[in-house]
GUKOLTI-868033 format. One record per residue (C-alpha): x, y, z; residue number from 1. Coordinates in steps of 0.05 Angstrom, whole numbers, plus 5000, padded with zeros to 4 digits. Example, Ala and Ser with C-alpha at 12.3 -4.5 7.8 and 13.67 -1.06 7.14 Angstrom:
REM GUKOLTI-868033
5246;4910;5156;1 .
5273;4979;5143;2 .
***
This chain:
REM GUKOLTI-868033
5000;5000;5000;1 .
5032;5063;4980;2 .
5028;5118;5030;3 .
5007;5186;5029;4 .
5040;5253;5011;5 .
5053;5298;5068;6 .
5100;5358;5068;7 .
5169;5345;5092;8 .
5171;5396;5145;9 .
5100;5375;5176;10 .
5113;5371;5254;11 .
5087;5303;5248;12 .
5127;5281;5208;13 .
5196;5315;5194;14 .
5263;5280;5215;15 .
5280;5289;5288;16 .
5361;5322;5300;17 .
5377;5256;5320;18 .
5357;5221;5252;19 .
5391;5291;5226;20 .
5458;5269;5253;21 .
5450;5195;5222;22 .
5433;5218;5155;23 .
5505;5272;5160;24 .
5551;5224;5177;25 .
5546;5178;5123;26 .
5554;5234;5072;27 .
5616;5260;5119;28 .
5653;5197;5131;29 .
5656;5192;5046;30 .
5681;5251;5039;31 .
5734;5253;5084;32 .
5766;5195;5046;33 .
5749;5214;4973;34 .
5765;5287;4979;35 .
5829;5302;5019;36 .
5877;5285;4969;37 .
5850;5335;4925;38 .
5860;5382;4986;39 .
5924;5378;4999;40 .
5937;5385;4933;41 .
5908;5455;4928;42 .
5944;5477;4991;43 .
6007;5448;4968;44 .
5997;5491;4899;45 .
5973;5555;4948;46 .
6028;5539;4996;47 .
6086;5537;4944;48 .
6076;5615;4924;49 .
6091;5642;4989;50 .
6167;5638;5016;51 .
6165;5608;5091;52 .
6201;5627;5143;53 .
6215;5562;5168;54 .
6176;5505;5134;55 .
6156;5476;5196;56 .
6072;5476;5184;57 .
6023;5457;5130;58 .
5946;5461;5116;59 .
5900;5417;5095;60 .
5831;5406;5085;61 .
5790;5344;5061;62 .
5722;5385;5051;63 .
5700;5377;5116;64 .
5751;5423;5159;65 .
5817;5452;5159;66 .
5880;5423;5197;67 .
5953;5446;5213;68 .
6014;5401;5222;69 .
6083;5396;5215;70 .
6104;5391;5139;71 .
6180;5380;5135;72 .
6208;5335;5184;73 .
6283;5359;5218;74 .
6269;5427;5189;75 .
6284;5402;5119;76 .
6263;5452;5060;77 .
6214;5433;5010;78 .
6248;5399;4954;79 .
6189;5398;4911;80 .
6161;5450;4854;81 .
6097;5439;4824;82 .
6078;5469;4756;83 .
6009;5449;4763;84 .
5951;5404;4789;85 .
5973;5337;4759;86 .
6043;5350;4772;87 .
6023;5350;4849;88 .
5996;5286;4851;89 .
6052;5257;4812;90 .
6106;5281;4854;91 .
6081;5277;4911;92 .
6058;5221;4909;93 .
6117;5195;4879;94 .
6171;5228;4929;95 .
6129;5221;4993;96 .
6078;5161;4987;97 .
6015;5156;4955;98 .
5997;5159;5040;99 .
6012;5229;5044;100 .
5949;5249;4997;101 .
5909;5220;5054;102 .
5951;5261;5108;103 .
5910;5285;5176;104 .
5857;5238;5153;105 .
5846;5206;5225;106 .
5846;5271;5255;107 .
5798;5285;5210;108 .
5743;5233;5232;109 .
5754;5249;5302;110 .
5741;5321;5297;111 .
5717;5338;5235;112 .
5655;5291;5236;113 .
5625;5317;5303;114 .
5629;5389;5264;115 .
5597;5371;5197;116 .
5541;5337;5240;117 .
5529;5402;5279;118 .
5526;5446;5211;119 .
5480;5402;5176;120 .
5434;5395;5238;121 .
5444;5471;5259;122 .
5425;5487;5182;123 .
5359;5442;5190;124 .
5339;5477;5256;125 .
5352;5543;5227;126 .
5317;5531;5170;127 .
5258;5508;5197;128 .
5250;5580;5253;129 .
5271;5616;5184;130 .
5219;5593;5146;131 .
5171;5589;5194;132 .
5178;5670;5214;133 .
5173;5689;5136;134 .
5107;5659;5130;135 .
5074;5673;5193;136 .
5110;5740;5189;137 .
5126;5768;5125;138 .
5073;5729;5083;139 .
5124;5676;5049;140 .
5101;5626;5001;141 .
5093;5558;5047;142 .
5113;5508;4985;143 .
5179;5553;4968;144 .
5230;5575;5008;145 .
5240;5648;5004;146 .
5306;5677;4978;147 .
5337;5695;5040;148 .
5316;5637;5084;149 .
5370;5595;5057;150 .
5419;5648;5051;151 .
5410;5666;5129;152 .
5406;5593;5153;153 .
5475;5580;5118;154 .
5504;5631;5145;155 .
5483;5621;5213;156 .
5495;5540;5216;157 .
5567;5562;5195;158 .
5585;5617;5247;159 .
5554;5566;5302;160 .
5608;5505;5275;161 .
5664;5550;5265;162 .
5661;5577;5329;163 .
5648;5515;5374;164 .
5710;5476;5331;165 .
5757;5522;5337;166 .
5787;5522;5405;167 .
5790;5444;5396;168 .
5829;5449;5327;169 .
5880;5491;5353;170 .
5883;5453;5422;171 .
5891;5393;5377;172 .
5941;5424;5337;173 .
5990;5443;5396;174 .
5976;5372;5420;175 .
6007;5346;5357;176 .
6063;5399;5353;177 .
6089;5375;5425;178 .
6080;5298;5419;179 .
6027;5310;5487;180 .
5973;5252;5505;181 .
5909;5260;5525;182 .
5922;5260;5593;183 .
5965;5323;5578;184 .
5904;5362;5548;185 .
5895;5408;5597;186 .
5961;5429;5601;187 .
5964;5451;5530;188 .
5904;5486;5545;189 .
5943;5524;5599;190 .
5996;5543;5559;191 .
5955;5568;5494;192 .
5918;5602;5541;193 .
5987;5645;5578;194 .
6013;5654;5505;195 .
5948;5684;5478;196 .
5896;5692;5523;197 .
5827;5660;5528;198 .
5805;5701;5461;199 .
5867;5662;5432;200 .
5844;5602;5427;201 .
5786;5632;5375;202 .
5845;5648;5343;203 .
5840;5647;5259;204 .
5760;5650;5271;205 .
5745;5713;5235;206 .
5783;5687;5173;207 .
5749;5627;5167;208 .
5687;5663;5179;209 .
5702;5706;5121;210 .
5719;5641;5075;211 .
5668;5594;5105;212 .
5603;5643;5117;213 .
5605;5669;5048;214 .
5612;5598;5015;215 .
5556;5569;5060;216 .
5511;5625;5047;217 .
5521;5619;4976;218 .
5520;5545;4971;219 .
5452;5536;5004;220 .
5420;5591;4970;221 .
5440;5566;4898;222 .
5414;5494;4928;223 .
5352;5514;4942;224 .
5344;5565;4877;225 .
5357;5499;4841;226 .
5300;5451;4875;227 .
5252;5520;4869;228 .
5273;5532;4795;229 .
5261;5453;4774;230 .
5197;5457;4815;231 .
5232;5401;4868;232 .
5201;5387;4935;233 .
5230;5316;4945;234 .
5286;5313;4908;235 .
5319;5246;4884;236 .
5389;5223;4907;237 .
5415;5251;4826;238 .
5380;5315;4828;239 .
5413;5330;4892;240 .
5489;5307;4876;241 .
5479;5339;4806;242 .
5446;5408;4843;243 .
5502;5391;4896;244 .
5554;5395;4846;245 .
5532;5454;4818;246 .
5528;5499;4876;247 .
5584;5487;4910;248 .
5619;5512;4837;249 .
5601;5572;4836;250 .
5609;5581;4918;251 .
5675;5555;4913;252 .
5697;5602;4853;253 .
5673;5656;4885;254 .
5709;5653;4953;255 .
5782;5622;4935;256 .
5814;5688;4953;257 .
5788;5676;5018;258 .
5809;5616;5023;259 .
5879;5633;4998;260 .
5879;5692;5057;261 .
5856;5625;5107;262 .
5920;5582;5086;263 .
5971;5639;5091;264 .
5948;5661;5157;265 .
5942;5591;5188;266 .
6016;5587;5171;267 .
6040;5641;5198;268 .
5997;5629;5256;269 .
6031;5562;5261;270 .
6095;5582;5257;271 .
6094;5646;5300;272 .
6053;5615;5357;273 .
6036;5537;5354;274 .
6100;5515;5327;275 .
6149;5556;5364;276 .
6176;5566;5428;277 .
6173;5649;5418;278 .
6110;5664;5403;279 .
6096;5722;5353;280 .
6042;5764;5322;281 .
6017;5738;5268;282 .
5994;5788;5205;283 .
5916;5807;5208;284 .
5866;5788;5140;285 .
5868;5848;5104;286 .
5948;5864;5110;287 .
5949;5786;5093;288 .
5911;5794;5027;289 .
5959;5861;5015;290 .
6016;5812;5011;291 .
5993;5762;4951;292 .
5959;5819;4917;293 .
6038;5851;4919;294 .
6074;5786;4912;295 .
6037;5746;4860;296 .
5972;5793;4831;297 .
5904;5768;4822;298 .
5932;5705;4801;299 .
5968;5690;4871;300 .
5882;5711;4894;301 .
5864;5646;4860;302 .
5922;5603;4872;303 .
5895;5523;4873;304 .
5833;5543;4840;305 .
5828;5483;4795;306 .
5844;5429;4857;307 .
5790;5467;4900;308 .
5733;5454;4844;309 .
5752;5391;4827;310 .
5752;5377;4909;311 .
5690;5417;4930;312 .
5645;5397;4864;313 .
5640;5321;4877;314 .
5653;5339;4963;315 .
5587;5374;4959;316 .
5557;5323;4910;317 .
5566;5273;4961;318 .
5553;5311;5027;319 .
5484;5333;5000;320 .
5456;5277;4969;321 .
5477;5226;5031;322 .
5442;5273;5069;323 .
5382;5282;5026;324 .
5372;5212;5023;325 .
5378;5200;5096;326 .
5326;5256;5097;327 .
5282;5215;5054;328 .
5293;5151;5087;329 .
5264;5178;5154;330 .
5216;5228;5137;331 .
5179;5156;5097;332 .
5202;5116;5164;333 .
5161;5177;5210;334 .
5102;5170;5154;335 .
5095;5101;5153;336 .
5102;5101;5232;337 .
5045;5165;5242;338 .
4999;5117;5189;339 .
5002;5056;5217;340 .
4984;5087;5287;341 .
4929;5122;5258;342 .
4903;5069;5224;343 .
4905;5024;5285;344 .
4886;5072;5331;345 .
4842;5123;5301;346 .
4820;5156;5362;347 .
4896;5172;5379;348 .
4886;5132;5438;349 .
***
């Protein structure tokens, strides 16, 4: 017996922050391993235009988060010059191991999961008071999401993750830099804490703000333009890695000088501060952008553009469509569950 049609944000029946979390992780867990060699890649190709100090950090990303580590190990200097995208992954895989595409992937699913989980849910909850405010409120269409629903629910779900992850990255980070255990936690959280100050530890936040806020806004928003514009209220597991694909293009064109600013200052942050024993001040966003823009143009703007498409493209393919399918999955499980009850107990008894 086929069941009934009901709309997917119906008290009754829409997924629970629980089931939210279930249907994230899948989507999360398969990124993480398809995505971070392309990652590292693009940082390695950002990385290469600026002239270290020391060599002694590295950034990396697997769609999911950013992490900092060591790069050379005894202080070497990089040996390695890439002339493009496909020369990366040759040589480095070549001189280093095919292992070090995957580098800080374990990190990764301890840390990075829990976040992604939190932004997906966060963006749901959002969402939901959103859209709830422009109808009741400002007269919005109840079938269509208004324009700026998805826009401020992005947005919002991003500032929340950002900012709850990022004493725990860098607390991580300075972990890794000293060789502490876990019993030793709270002793690197002294010491960050004497070097910089409590508001340290949020250190980085307003530059990933100004990278992540802007691609999350603009992500969602071309998402849901896309269901609206195809007339999609339950969209299939291909619309949404196709519509997936697409928006996180053009979101991911349109921020890479942000995210160029991002890896140059989480250097120097990790060489002035987490990867010294002097800490220093590290340079602030806009004298950071001053610095490409002098040193390498609007070309050093949108260094590892090409590794960041071909990363974020099929990254938010497979992040939205895992969790639009999970979405599906329990919004029929709630239906079938509501029906059956009704049907056997009418009365609601």
């Amino acid at each position: 017996m086929s069941l009934p049609h009901f709309d997917r944000d119906d008290p009754r029946f829409r997924i629970t922050p629980l089931q939210q979390c279930v249907s994230s992780c899948t989507g999360a867990m398969i990124t993480s391993l398809l995505m971070t060699p392309f990652d590292v890649v693009k940082t390695r190709l950002q990385v290469q235009q600026k002239v270290l100090a020391s060599n002694k950090c590295f950034v990396f990303c697997n769609g999911l988060m950013d992490h900092l580590c060591p790069c050379y190990p005894n202080g070497e200097k990089p040996r390695l010059h890439f002339t493009g995208t496909m020369d990366a992954f040759v040589k480095i895989s070549h001189y280093e191991g095919v292992r070090s595409l995957w580098s800080g992937l374990s990190p990764t699913l301890v840390l990075a999961l829990p976040t992604t989980v939190l932004y997906f849910v966060a963006y749901e909850q959002f969402r939901l008071r959103f859209k709830k405010f422009d109808i009741e409120k400002l007269g919005g269409n109840r079938d269509q999401l208004s324009f700026w629903v998805p826009l401020a629910s992005g947005s919002a779900a991003r500032v929340l993750s950002v900012t709850c992850v990022s004493p725990l990255e860098l607390i991580r980070t300075k972990m890794q830099s000293q060789k502490l255990s876990f019993m030793e936690v709270g002793t690197a959280l002294r010491q960050m804490v004497r070097e910089t100050g409590v508001i340290g530890l949020w250190k980085g936040l307003f530059p990933t703000i100004l990278r992540d806020v802007p691609f999350s806004a603009i992500y969602w928003t071309s998402y849901e333009t896309c269901k609206r514009t195809c007339n999609v209220t339950d969209p299939t597991f291909g619309f949404s890695f196709v519509s997936g694909a697409f928006s996180g293009c053009i979101a991911a064109m349109l921020t890479v000088p942000f995210d160029v600013v991002k890896t140059h200052q989480q250097i120097e942050f990790g060489e002035k501060v987490l990867y010294t024993d002097k800490p220093g001040k590290s340079p602030g966003v806009f004298e950071t952008l001053s610095k490409i823009f002098r040193n390498s143009g609007v070309k050093g703007l949108f260094a590892g553009i090409v590794p960041r498409l071909i990363k974020v493209a099929p990254a938010c393919a497979i992040m939205i469509s895992s969790f639009e399918f999970g979405k599906t999955f329990f919004y029929q499980h709630n239906v079938k569950k509501h029906y059956q009850k009704s049907t056997s107990d009418p009365l609601g008894y």
